[in-house]
C-alpha positions as CSV (number, residue, x, y, z in Angstrom):
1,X,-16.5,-0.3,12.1
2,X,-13.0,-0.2,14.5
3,X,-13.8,3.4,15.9
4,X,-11.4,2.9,18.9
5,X,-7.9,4.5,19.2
6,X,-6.8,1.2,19.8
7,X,-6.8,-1.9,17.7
8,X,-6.1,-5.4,17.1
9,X,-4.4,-6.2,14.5
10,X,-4.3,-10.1,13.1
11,X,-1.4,-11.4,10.4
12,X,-2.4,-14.5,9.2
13,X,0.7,-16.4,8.0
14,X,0.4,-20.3,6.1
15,X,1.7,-22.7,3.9
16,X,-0.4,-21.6,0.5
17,X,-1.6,-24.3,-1.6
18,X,-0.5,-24.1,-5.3
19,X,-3.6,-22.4,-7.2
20,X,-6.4,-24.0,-5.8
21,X,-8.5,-20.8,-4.4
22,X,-10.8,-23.5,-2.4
23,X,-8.1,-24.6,-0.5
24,X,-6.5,-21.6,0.7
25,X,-10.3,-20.2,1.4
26,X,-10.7,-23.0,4.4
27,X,-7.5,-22.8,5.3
28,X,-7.7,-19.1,6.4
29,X,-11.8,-20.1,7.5
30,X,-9.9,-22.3,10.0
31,X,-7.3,-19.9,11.3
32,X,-9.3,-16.6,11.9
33,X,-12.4,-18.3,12.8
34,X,-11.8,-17.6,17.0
35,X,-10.6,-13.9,16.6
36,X,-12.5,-11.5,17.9
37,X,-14.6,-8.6,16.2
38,X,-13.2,-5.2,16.0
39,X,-10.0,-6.1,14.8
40,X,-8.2,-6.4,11.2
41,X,-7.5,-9.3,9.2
42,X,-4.3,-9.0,7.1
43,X,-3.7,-11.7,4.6
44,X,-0.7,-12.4,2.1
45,X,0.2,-11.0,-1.2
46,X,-1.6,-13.6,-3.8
47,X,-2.8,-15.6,-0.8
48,X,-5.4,-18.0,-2.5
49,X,-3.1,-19.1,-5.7
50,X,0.4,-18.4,-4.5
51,X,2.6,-16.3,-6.5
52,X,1.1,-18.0,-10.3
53,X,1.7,-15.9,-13.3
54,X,-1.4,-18.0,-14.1
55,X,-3.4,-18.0,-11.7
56,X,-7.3,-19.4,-11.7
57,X,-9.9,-17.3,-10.7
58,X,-11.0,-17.1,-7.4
59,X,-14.2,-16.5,-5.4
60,X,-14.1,-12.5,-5.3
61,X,-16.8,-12.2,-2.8
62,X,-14.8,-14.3,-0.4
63,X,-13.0,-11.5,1.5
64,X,-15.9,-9.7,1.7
65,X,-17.8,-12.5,3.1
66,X,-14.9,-13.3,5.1
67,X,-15.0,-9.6,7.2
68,X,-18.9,-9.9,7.1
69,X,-18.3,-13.3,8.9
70,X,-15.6,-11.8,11.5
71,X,-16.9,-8.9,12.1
72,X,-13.4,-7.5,11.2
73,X,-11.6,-5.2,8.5
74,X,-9.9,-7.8,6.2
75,X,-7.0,-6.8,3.7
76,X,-6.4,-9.3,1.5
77,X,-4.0,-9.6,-2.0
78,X,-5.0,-11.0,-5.5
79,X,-5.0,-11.3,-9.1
80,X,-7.9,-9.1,-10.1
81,X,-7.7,-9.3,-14.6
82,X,-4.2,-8.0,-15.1
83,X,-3.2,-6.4,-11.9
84,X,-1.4,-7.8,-8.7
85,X,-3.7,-6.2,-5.9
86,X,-4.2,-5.2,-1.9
87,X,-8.3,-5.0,-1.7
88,X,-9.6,-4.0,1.8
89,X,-12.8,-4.7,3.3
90,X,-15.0,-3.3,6.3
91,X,-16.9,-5.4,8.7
92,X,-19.8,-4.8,6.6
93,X,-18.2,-6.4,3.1
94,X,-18.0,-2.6,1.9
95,X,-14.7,-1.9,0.0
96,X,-12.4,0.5,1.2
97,X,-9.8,0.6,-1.3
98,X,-7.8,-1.2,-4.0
99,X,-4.3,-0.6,-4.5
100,X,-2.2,-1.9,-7.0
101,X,1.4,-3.7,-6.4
102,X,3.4,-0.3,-7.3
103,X,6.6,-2.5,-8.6
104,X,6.0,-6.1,-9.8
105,X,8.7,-8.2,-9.1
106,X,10.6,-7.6,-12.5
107,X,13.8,-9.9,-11.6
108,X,11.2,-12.8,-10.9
109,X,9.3,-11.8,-14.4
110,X,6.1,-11.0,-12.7
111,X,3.8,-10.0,-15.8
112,X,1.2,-8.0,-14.3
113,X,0.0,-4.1,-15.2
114,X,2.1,-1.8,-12.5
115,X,0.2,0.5,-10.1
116,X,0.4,4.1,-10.3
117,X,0.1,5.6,-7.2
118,X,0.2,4.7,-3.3
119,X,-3.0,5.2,-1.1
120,X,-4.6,5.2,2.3
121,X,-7.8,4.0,3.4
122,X,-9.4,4.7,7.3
123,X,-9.8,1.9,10.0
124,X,-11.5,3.7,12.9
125,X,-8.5,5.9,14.4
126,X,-6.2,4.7,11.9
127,X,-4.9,5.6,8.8
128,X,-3.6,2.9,6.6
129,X,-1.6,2.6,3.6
130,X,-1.0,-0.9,1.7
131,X,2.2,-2.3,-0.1
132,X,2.5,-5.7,-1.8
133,X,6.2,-7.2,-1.2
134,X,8.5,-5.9,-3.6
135,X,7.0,-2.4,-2.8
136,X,8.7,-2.9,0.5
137,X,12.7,-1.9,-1.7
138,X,11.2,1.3,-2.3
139,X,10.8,3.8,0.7
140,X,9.9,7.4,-1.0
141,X,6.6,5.0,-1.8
142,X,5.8,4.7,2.0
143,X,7.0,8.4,2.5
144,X,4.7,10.2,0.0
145,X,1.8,8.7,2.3
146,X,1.1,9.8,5.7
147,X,-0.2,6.8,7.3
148,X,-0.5,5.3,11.0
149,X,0.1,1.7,9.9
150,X,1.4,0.9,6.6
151,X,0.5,-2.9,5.7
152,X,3.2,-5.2,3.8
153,X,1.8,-8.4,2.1
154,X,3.9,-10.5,0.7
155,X,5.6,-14.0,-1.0
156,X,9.1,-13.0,0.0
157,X,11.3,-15.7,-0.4
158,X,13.4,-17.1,2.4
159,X,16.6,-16.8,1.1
160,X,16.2,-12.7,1.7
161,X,14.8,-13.0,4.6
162,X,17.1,-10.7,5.9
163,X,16.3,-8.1,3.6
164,X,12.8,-8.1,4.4
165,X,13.2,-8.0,8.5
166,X,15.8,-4.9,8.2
167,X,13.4,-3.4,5.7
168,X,10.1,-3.5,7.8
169,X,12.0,-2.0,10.3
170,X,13.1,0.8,8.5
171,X,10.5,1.8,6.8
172,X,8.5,1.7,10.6
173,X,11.4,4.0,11.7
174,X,11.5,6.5,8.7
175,X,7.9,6.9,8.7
176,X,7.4,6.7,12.6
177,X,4.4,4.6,12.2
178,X,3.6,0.9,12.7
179,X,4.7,-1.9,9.9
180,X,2.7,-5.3,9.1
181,X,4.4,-7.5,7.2
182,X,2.5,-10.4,6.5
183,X,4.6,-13.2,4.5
184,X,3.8,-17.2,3.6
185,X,5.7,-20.3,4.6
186,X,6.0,-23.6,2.9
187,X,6.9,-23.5,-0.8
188,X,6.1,-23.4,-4.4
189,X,7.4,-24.8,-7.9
190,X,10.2,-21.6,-7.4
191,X,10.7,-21.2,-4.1
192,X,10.7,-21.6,0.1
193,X,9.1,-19.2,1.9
194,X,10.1,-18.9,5.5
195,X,7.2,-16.6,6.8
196,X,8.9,-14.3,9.4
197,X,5.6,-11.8,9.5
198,X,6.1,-9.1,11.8
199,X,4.4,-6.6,13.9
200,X,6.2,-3.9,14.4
201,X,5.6,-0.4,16.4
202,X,6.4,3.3,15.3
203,X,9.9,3.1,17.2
204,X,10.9,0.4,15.5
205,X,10.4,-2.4,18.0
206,X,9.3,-5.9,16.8
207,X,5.8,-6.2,18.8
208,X,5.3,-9.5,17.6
209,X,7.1,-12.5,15.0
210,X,5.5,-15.4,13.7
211,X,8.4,-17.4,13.0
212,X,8.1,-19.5,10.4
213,X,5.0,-22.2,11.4
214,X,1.5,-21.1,10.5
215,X,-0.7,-19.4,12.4
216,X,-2.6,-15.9,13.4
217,X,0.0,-13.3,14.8
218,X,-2.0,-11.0,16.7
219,X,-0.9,-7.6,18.5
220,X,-2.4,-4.3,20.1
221,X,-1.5,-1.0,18.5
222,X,-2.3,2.2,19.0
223,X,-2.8,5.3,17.2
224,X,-2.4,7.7,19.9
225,X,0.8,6.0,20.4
226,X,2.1,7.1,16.8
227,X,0.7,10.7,17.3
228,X,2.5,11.4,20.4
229,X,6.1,10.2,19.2
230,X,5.9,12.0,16.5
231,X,5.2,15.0,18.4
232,X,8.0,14.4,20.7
233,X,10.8,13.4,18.0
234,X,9.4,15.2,14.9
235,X,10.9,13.9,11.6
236,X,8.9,16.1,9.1
């Protein structure tokens, strides 16, 4: 378990392969396999099929298997029967929480069963809440939760890739917390995804950006950090 008031926190951002689970499985194998214990892995929205509306089955003891292997809490999205979900995972495979996608992405025609309520799970020090991308247009979500890092996982395309960097920030600023937002590149029979994942602290400052080539983005953060800015600008 991350019992520290500090933490490394790890997005991993790549080009997903079109519904083929195996795949995507040894693709993020090959990118987290050098991180270090202790920290959390944060994967994207749908990140073993893309974002199918039919989309095959998967291996669902990977992410456990996956922070058993790293020695890391792992947040990972998926299909799981009819809902698009955020599943979290301690360092000994135990699960933490499941949260489902609040607001499928109705314009796109995303079919699956809606969530019905935001929720927070514990890393060490840290209080986390989950979101899965289109969650990100809606901020009285992120402000009925109290949370030290909120997590965004996502298939945002690149063609509002500005809405999603001015979002991330604002909803870090509103809630005076830290923001993940953890986004694919490449592309699929829709769309091009230009990845952009963020880090971002509780002042709103961009820790860390992974462009838009694959790879682990990796930061510190701190939970003391968000305690004692909001004591010193209190928003609530």
């Amino acid at each position: 378990m991350c019992y520290h008031p500090r933490m490394r926190v790890h997005a991993v951002q790549f080009d997903i392969v079109w519904e083929n689970p195996p795949a995507n499985h040894d693709k993020v194998r090959s990118l987290v396999r050098d991180l270090p214990a202790g920290g959390l892995i944060v994967l994207p929205e749908m990140f073993a099929t893309g974002f199918s509306f039919q989309a095959p089955p998967g291996r669902p003891e990977f992410l456990p298997e996956l922070a058993r292997h790293t020695g890391c809490h792992v947040v990972g999205g998926f299909v799981t029967g009819t809902r698009n979900a955020a599943v979290a995972f301690d360092p000994t495979g135990r699960e933490l929480a499941r949260y489902v996608k609040l607001h499928p992405f109705q314009p796109g025609g995303e079919p699956y069963t809606a969530g019905t309520n935001p929720l927070t799970f514990a890393c060490g020090e840290f209080t986390v809440a989950p979101f899965i991308c289109f969650d990100l247009r809606f901020p009285e979500d992120f402000r009925a939760v109290r949370a030290d890092l909120y997590l965004v996982i996502a298939n945002w395309p690149q063609v509002r890739e500005d809405h999603w960097l001015t979002l991330l920030r604002a909803r870090a600023i509103e809630n005076q917390a830290y923001v993940v937002g953890v986004n694919r590149i490449g592309c699929d029979p829709k769309h091009v995804y230009g990845g952009r994942s963020q880090i971002i602290g509780p002042r709103g400052e961009v820790l860390a950006d992974a462009g838009n080539v694959e790879g682990v983005l990796s930061a510190e953060i701190s939970a003391a950090a968000v305690r004692q800015y909001r004591q010193e600008f209190p928003l609530r």
